[in-house]
Phi, psi and omega in degrees: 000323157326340179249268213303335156304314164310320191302310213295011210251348181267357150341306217344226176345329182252066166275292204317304154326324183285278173332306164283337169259031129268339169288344168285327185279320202282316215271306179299310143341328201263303184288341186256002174240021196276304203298298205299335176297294192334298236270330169298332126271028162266353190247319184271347175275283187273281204312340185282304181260014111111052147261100165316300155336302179279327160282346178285305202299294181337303187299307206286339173281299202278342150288335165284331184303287173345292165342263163299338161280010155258351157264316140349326179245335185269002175281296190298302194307332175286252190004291155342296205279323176295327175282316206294302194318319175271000167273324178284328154318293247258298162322285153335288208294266141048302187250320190301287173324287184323302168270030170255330174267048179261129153278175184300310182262359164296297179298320175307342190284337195255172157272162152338260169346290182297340159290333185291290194332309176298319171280349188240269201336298154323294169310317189301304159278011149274018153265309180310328198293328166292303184296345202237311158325317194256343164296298189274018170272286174305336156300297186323312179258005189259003210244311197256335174304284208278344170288324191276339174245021173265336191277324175327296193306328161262340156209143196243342156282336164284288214339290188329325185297299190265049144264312164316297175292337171318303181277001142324301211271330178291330198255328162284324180310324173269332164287334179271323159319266172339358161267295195298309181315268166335312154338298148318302175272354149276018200262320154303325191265351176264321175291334161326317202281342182274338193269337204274329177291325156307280212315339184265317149334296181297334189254013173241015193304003159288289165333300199311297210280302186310334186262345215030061150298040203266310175310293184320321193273274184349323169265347173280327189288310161337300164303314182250017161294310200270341180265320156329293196287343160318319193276337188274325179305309177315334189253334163305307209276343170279277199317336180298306180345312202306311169282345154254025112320288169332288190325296193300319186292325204291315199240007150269328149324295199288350149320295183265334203280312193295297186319277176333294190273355159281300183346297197272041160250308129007287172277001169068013169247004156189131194309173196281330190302304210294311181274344156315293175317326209261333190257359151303284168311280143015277171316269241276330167304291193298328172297334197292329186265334176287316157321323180281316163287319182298339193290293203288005154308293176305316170314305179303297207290336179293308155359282166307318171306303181302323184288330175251040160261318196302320172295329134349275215253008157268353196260132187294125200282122164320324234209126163197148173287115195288185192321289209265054185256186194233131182247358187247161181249138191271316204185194187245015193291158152243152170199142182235115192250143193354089203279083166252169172174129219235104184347313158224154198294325166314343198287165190251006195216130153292138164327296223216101179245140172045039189263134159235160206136172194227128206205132184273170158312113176088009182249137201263134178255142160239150183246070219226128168169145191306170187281137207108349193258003146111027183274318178286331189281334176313301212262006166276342171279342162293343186249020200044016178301329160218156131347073187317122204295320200210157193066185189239126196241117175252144157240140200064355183139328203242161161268176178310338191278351179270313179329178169247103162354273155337258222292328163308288203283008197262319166292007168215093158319102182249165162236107217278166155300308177283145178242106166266149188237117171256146203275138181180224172242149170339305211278328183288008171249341129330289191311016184287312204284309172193110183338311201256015173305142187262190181299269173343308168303295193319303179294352158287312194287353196288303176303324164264017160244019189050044182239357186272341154284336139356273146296335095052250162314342222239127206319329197227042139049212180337324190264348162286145222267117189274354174054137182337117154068027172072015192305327191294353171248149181289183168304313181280329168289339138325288189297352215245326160266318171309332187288303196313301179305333171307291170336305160334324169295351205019072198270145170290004182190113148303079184247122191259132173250086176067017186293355174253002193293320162270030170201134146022153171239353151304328199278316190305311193290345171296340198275299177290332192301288162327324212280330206305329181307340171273066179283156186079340164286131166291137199230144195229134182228122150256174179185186204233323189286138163280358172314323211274354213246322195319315201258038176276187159273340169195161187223135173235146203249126094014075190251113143072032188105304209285162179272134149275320188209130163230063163258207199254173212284297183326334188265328204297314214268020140238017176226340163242113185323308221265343178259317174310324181295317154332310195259332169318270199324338195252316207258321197319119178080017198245161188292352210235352164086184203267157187278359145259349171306297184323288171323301205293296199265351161318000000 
């Protein structure tokens, strides 16, 4: 109940909403239970003495009654729907904004599918739980407190019957909740596992067709199709239970009730009106409890939902800008005084150990090491994307950790391994770097990513529409608008992570060439070609986390095992000649 207090704090403006369609349902309740007194002396008052009058004025109450419990009630639903809905908004925003202040080992705890799930699915029945909830939540008990003193008031020995039968009906009703609850949540948990076999079908659809796996993703989506629906039958056929329980009390009440009040009717101690009424009262009661169960029904499966937005919108970002922070960069140095770091705290090996080192302003680094040896995880931690487990990483001069998030990452540019695109237009995916950049910019970073004839080419230029994730572009013409947008950024630090991989190494040596034009930024390659590396100011070569070597291509190529092997495998027979001429003249 505790999460769900919490969802609810997220209410905020549609509180007010909440509140008046409850006062609709207690007003429309109040008038519906008013109609059973009404109907009950219209049958022992006027029809027993045949005063018309007195049946019109009744009838005319009970019509009036009616009346308003039906505006009453088309009241509450306007209302209603405005609470459910903007609270289920409210929510969505919420959760989305949370894992947007998310580090890099923040995201790592949930999948994907399952951040979706939680934002549509979820959020959803705890949107439903209002529409389908909050009437016989509020009905339910207000329906069986005045039904029970309305049937008291009128006869208090028939009470007895269906009072009796109450706590029947309460102990079964808790007991199939208490079956039905665990339930809900693999029921959540099979659909996460159902979101996650699309999303990965859809974005690997190609792979799917090239290997001809069409069958293979066909019994995995199947397999976790059949176990949803396993799970939702399994879980339907305990949650029905609820209604021929409900049934069985109902209409053994209305039995012993029929008996019992013909008997005394029999005996002259009691009217026909009177027990009309009483079996009135009787129905509404045992429905308000049949309602009532369906409410905490709906509540457990809410339940579930709610604890996984709360793991969501309780989990703290690893990675915030403290109190006293600093938003400007003195220069563009780096430095790493004894760095290790490792993904989780559970992990048993670090990423990345004991690297220290210094890298001045303006100066260009490569980055070279086999896979696994921590090239990537090195330069994401310049930018706080994770956290360095142990040591100290400073730029410009201070360390990172002082910095303002924002003002860190707006200085330092990566170009990801992955080249993501978003669907719009060129230009609006250029604009990442800076919103309010004109044509004439765009068209400059175009040029130094060797990307502008190209776009260019393309019928309506800037303005062509890239379609999801950039599908209308190849892999190097992909890599080739993430460099611009970086570029765009104009950042005090540069980082390409294997960003040339997809283009030419004519286009590439066209590439490194522009950037030289960018002084005073540091600029970082890791890459893979030894071509991309050759002309740094320094290379740092990467073993197993650890630094093996940090010099020049000249130092390198006599002091490091891992790079000679590196440039032997890539240069042999190559224009750059055999690797020992290169030792011999090094």
């Amino acid at each position: 109940m505790n999460e769900l207090r919490h969802l609810f704090s997220y209410m905020g403006k549609y509180r007010k909403d909440l509140y008046i369609a409850m006062f609709f349902i207690a007003v429309e309740t109040a008038l519906e239970l008013a109609i059973p007194s009404m109907m009950a002396d219209l049958v022992d008052i006027g029809a027993m003495n045949k005063d018309i009058p007195y049946m019109l004025q009744k009838g005319g109450e009970m019509a009036f009654c009616a009346l308003l419990a039906l505006v009453t009630g088309l009241s509450y639903a306007r209302f209603g729907a405005r609470a459910a809905y903007g609270w289920g908004a409210e929510l969505r925003d919420a959760e989305f904004r949370k894992v947007e202040e998310f580090s890099f080992s923040n995201i790592d705890k949930f999948e994907t599918s399952s951040l979706v799930t939680r934002m549509t699915a979820d959020a959803t029945v705890m949107q439903n739980a209002i529409t389908g909830g909050l009437r016989p939540l509020v009905r339910s008990p207000l329906m069986c407190i005045l039904g029970i003193f309305f049937s008291f008031r009128m006869n208090p020995e028939l009470s007895l019957v269906f009072i009796c039968l109450t706590p029947i009906l309460a102990f079964i009703l808790f007991f199939i909740i208490r079956k039905v609850s665990p339930r809900y949540i693999k029921q959540q948990k099979a659909l996460d596992r159902l979101n996650m076999t699309i999303e990965e079908n859809v974005r690997a659809i190609r792979t799917v067709k090239a290997f001809v796996r069409e069958d293979y993703e066909n019994m995995k989506f199947d397999d976790a199709s059949s176990n949803l629906r396993d799970i939702g039958i399994d879980t339907q056929s305990h949650a029905v239970l609820n209604l021929p329980a409900f049934q069985i009390c109902m209409y053994t009440s209305i039995v012993l009730i029929m008996y019992f009040g013909g008997e005394m009717i029999n005996l002259g101690s009691l009217q026909v009106g009177v027990l009309t009424g009483f079996l009135s009262y009787v129905m509404q009661v045992l429905n308000s409890m049949m309602m009532l169960s369906n409410v905490f029904l709906l509540l457990t499966r809410s339940m579930a939902s709610a604890h996984r937005i709360n793991e969501v919108l309780i989990e703290k970002p690893s990675i915030t800008t403290p109190p006293d922070c600093i938003y400007d960069l003195d220069d563009s140095s780096i430095e790493f005084r004894n760095v290790s770091f490792k993904y989780s705290a559970e992990a048993k090996e670090y990423a990345l150990e004991n690297l220290s080192f210094r890298i001045e302003s303006g100066e260009s680094i490569g980055i070279v090491g086999g896979t696994g040896s921590g090239k990537t995880s090195l330069v994401q931690l310049i930018a706080r994307l994770y956290e360095a487990t142990s040591g100290e990483i400073y730029v410009g001069g201070n360390d990172i950790r002082r910095y303002d998030l924002h003002a860190l990452r707006n200085n330092v540019g990566i170009v990801l391994q992955k080249n993501l695109l978003f669907s719009g237009t060129i230009r609006d995916n250029l604009r990442w770097g800076d919103k309010d950049a004109t044509d004439e910019e765009l068209l400059e970073v175009l040029e130094n990513a060797q990307a502008k004839d190209f776009v260019l080419a393309f019928p309506d230029g800037l303005s062509e529409n890239l379609g999801q994730a950039g599908v209308n572009v190849s892999g190097g013409q992909k890599q080739r608008l993430a460099i611009a947008r970086t570029l765009l950024k104009k950042p005090k630090i540069l980082i390409f992570d294997d960003s040339l991989s997809a283009v030419d190494t004519r286009t590439e040596a066209s590439i490194l060439k522009s950037l030289k034009s960018f002084e005073g930024t540091t600029k970082i390659f890791i890459a893979q070609r030894i071509s991309t590396i050759m002309d740094m100011d320094r290379t740092i070569v990467l073993d197993g986390g650890r630094i093996e070597s940090f010099a020049s291509h000249e130092e390198l190529m006599r002091t490091s095992r891992i790079y000679q092997e590196v440039f032997s495998s890539q240069m042999k027979g190559g224009s750059y000649g055999n690797t020992a001429d290169q030792c011999e003249k090094a």
